[in-house]
Every structure is written in structure tokens, then in C-alpha cells.
DOKEKE-160819 format. One record per residue (C-alpha): residue number from 1; residue in three letters; x, y, z. Coordinates in Angstrom, 2 decimals. Layout:
N
VEXLUM NUM ALA X Y Z;
...
***
This chain:
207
VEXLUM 1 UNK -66.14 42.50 -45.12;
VEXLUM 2 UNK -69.35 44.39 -45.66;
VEXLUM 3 UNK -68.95 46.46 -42.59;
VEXLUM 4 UNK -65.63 47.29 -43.77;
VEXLUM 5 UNK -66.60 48.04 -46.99;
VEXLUM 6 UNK -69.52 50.33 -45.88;
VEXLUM 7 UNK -69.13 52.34 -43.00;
VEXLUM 8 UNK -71.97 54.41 -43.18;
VEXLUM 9 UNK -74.00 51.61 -42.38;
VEXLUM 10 UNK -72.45 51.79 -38.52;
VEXLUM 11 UNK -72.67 54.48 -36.60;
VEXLUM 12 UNK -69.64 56.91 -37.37;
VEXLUM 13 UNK -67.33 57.39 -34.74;
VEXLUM 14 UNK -66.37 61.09 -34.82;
VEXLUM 15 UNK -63.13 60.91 -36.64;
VEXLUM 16 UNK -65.48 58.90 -39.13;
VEXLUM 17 UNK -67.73 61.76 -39.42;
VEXLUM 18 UNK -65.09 64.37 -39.93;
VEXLUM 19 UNK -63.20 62.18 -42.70;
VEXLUM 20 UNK -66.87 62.01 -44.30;
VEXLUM 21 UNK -67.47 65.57 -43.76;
VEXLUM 22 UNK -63.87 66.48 -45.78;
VEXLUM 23 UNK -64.91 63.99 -48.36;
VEXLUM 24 UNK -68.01 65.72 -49.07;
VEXLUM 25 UNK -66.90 69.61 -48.42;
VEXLUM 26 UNK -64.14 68.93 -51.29;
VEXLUM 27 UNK -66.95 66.99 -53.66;
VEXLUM 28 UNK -69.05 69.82 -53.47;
VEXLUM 29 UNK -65.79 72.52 -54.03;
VEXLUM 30 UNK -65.19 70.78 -57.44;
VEXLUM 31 UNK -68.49 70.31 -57.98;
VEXLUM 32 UNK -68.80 74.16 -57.51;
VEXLUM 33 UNK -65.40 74.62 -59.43;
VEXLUM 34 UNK -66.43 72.70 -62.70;
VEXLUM 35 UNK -69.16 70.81 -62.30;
VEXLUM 36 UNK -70.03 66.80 -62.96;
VEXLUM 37 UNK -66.53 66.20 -64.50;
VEXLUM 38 UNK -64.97 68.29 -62.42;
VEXLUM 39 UNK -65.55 65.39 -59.18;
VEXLUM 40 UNK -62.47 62.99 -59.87;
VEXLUM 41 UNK -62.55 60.20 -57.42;
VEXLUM 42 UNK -58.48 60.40 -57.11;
VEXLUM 43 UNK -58.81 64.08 -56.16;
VEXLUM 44 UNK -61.00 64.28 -53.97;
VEXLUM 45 UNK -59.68 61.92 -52.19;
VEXLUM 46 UNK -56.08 64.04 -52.40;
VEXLUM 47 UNK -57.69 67.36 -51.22;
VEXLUM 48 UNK -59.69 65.42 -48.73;
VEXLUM 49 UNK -56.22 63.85 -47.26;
VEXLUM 50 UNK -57.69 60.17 -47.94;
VEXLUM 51 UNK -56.69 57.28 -49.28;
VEXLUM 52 UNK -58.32 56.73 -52.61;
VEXLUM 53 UNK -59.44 53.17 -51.00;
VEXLUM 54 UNK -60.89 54.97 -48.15;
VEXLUM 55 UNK -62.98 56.95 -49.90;
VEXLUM 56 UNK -64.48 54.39 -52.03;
VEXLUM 57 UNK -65.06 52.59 -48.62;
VEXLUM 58 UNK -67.21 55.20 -47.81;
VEXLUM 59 UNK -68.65 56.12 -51.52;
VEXLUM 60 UNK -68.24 53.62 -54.14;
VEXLUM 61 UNK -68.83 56.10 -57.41;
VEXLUM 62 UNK -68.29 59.20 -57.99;
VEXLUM 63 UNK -72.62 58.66 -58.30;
VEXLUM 64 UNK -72.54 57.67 -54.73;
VEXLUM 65 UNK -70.40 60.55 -53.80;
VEXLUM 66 UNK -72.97 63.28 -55.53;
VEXLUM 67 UNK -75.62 62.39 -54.53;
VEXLUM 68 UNK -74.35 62.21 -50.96;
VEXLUM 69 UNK -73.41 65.55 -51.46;
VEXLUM 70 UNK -76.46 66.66 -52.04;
VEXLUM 71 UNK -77.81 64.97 -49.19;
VEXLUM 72 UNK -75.27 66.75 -47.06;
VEXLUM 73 UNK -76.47 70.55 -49.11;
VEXLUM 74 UNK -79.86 69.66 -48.20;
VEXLUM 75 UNK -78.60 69.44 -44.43;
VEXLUM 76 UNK -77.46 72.54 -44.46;
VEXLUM 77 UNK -80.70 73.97 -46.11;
VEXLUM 78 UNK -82.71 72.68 -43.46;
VEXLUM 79 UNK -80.56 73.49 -40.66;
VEXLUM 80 UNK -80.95 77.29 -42.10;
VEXLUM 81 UNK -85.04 77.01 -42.50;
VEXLUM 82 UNK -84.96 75.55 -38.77;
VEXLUM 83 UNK -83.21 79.10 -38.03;
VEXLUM 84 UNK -84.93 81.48 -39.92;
VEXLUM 85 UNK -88.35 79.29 -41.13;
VEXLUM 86 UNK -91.11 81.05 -43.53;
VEXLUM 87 UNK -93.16 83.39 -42.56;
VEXLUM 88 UNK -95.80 83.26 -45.75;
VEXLUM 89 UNK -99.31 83.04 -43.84;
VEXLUM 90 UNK -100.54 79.60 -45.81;
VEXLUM 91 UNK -98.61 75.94 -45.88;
VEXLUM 92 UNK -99.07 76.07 -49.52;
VEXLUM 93 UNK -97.02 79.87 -49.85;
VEXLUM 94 UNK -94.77 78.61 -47.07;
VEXLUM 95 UNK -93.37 75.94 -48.89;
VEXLUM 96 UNK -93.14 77.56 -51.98;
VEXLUM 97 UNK -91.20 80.40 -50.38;
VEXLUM 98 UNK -88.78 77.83 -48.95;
VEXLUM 99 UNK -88.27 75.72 -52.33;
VEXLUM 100 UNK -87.29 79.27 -54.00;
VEXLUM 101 UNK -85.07 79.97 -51.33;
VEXLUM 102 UNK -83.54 76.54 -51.93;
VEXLUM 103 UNK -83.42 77.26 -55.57;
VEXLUM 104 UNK -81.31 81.03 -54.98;
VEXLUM 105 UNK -79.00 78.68 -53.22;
VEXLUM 106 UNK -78.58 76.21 -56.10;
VEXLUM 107 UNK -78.70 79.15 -58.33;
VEXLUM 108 UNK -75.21 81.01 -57.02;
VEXLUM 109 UNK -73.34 77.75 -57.73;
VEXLUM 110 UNK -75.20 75.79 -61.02;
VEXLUM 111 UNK -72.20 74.07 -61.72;
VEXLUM 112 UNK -72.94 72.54 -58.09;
VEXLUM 113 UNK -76.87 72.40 -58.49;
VEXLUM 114 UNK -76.01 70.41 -61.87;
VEXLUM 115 UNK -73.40 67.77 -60.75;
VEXLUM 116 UNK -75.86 66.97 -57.93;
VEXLUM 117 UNK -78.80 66.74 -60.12;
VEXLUM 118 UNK -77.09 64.51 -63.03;
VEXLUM 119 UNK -75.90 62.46 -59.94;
VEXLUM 120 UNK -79.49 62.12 -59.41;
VEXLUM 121 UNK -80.35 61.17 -63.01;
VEXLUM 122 UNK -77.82 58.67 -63.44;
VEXLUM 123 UNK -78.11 56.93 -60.38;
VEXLUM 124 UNK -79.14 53.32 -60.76;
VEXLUM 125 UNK -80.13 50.46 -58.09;
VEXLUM 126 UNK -76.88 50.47 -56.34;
VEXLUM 127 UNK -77.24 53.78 -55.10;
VEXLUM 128 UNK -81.00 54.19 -53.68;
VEXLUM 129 UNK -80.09 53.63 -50.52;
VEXLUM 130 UNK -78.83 57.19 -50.89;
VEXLUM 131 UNK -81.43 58.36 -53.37;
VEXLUM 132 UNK -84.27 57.56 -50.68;
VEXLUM 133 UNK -82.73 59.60 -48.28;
VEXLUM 134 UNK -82.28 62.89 -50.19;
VEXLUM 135 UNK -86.32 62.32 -51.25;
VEXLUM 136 UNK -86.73 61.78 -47.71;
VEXLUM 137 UNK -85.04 65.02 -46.29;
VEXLUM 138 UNK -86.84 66.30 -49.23;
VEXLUM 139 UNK -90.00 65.55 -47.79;
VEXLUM 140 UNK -89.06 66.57 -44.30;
VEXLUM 141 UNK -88.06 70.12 -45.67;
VEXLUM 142 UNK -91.27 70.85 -47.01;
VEXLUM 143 UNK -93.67 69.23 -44.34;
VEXLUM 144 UNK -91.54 70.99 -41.92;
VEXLUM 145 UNK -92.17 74.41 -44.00;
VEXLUM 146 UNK -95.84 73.13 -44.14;
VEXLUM 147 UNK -96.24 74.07 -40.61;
VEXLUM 148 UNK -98.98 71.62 -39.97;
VEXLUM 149 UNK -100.68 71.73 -36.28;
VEXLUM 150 UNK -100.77 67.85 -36.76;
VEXLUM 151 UNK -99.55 64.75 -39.01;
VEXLUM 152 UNK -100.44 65.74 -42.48;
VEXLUM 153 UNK -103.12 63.73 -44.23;
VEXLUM 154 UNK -102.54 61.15 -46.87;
VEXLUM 155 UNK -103.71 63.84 -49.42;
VEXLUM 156 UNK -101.53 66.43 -48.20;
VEXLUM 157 UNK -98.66 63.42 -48.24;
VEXLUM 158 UNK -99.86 63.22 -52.22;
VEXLUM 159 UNK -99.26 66.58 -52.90;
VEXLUM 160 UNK -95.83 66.82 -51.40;
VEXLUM 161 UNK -95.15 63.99 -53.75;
VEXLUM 162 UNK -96.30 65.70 -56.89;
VEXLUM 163 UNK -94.58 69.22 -55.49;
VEXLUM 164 UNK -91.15 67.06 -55.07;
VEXLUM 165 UNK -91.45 65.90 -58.89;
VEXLUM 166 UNK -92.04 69.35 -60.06;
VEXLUM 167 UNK -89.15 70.97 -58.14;
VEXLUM 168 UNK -87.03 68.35 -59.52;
VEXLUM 169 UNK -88.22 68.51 -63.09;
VEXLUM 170 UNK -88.09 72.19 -62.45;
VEXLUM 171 UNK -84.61 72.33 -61.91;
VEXLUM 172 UNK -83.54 70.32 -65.14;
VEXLUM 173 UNK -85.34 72.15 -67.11;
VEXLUM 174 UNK -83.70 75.10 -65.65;
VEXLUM 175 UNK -80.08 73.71 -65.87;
VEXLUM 176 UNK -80.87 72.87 -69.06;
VEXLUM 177 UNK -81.70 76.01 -70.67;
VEXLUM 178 UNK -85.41 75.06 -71.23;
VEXLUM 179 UNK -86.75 77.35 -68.36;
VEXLUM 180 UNK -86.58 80.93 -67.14;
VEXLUM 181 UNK -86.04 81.70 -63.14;
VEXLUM 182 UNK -89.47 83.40 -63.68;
VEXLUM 183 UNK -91.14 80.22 -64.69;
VEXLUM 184 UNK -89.70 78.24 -62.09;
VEXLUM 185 UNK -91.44 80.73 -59.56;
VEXLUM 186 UNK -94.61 80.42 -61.53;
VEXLUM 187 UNK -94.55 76.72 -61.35;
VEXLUM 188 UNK -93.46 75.94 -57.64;
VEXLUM 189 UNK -96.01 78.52 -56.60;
VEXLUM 190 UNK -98.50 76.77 -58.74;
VEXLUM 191 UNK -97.90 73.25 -57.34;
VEXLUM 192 UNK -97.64 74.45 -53.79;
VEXLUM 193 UNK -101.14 75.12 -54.00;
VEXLUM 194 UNK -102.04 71.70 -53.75;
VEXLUM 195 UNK -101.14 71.85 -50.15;
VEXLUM 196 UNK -103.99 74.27 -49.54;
VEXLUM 197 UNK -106.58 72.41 -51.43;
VEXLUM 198 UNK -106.13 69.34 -49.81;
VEXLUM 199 UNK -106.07 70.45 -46.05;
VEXLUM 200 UNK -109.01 69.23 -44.29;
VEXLUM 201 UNK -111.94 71.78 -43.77;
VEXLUM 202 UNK -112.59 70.67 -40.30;
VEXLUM 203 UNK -110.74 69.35 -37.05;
VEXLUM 204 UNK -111.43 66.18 -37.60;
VEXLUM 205 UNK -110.18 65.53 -41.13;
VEXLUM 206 UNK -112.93 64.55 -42.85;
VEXLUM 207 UNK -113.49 67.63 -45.03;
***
């Protein structure tokens, strides 16, 4: 049955939640461990204390899995920036201080930060379901460091876009080899700046 086969597409009853929340604590412990190989469906679902056909009830790839894990470290992220949000004095340095504290985060566990991102790479049709919602917590993180008074405009929504491709390009090129912390910085600051040329010059929008 599809609802049996899927049930994050139901509400989760709570011991639902806290079998998905042990599936995805261990994922990211291997991950951490030694990274993209590391992730073996068969134990994770031992050090979970699931079946093996449980877990691929809940994620059917180790792809699936990954990228849900990142979903679930992006939870946390914003949970912390809720806490303790930036304090930079302009949307644009705001969310440019929050995607570099994101990135100190990914950068004490890169075996982590690179499972999650191959995860990301590799991830085909099957799996946008969970692809659109890390984009879409990736959004939230950012408008949410924006610190906008109101919606943000559809040029502002632009820039986001084009500041999520760079922080994701960003960190390949990082994990990779091909980039320096220090350019990272450079390049998320520069990007964020969109944000501050595209805010309207007056209340009512219309620049």
C-alpha cells in the first residue's frame, strides 16, 4: 500500500517521529564517522533498532535518507538562529552572517557536510519531494535572517535564489578542494548584497 510504504506522507504519530528521529541521528553519526560510504542502509537500520524494511518504509535509498538528513541539520540550524538570530545592521550582512555560521557548522564535521551534499548531487526525480523541502527551509532560513518588516518582493525572492545557488556551489567547491574558507566568506558576502540592492527605496515598493 502506498500509505504503508510511505509514512511520511501521514502525519507521524509520536512513536513514528521518534523511530524517524533515531533513523536520522544514526545517518548523520556515520555520515560524521566516514562520510557518503560510511551510511549503509543495513546499519543504520541496526544502530537505529529498526528493521531494515522499516527503514526503507520510511527512506527508500540511502539518497533519500541523506538528504533527509540534511533536512533534519537544517532544523536544527534554524531552531538555533530563532534563538540567537543576527545582529548585522543590513538584511544583506544578516544573511551572510547566518550562511557562515551555517558553514562553521558544516565545517567541524565535512565528512557530514559532504555525504549530505553528494546526496544532493545525486539525487534524481524520485527524491524531490525531499529535495524541495531542504531548498525550501533553505529559503525560510535566509528570509527569516533577512529580517524584512514585510513579505519580501519578487526581486528580493530573485536574489535569495541566486544567494541559495552560490552557497551551494560554494560548498562543493569547498569540499572539493577548489576553494579556501576565505573565499567562501568573500563570495557569500558578495552575493548577499543583492538583498540590499533590490529592497525597495520607498514604503510602497515601487522604488
Amino acid at each position: 500500500m502506498a500509505t504503508e510504504s510511505k509514512p511520511s506522507a501521514l502525519p507521524l504519530t509520536e512513536r513514528q517521529a521518534a523511530r524517524r528521529g533515531r533513523i536520522l541521528h544514526t545517518s548523520a553519526q556515520l555520515a560524521c564517522q566516514g562520510g557518503f560510504d560510511a551510511v549503509q542502509m543495513r546499519e543504520v537500520a541496526e544502530q537505529s533498532n529498526v528493521a531494515l524494511g522499516t527503514l526503507y518504509r520510511y527512506f527508500p535509498s540511502k539518497i533519500h535518507l541523506l538528504v533527509a538528513t540534511m533536512q533534519d541539520q537544517l532544523d536544527h540550524l534554524h531552531d538555533a538562529l530563532r534563538k540567537r538570530p543576527p545582529v548585522s545592521a543590513s538584511p544583506g550582512d544578516r544573511v551572510a552572517e547566518t550562511l557562515m555560521r551555517a558553514f562553521r557548522a558544516l565545517q567541524r564535521e565535512p565528512h557530514l557536510a559532504d555525504a549530505m551534499v553528494r546526496a544532493l548531487t545525486f539525487a534524481d526525480r524520485s527524491v524531490s519531494p525531499e529535495v524541495d523541502s531542504v531548498s525550501r527551509l533553505t529559503t525560510a532560513i535566509i528570509l527569516d535572517a533577512m529580517g524584512l518588516p514585510g513579505p519580501p518582493t519578487a526581486q528580493q525572492l530573485s536574489a535569495v535564489r541566486v544567494i541559495e545557488h552560490t552557497w551551494h556551489s560554494a560548498l562543493v567547491t569547498w569540499l572539493s578542494g577548489r576553494a579556501s574558507i576565505a573565499q567562501v566568506k568573500i563570495d557569500i558576502e558578495t552575493v548577499c548584497r543583492l538583498i540590499d540592492l533590490t529592497a525597495p527605496r520607498d514604503s510602497t515598493g515601487t522604488g
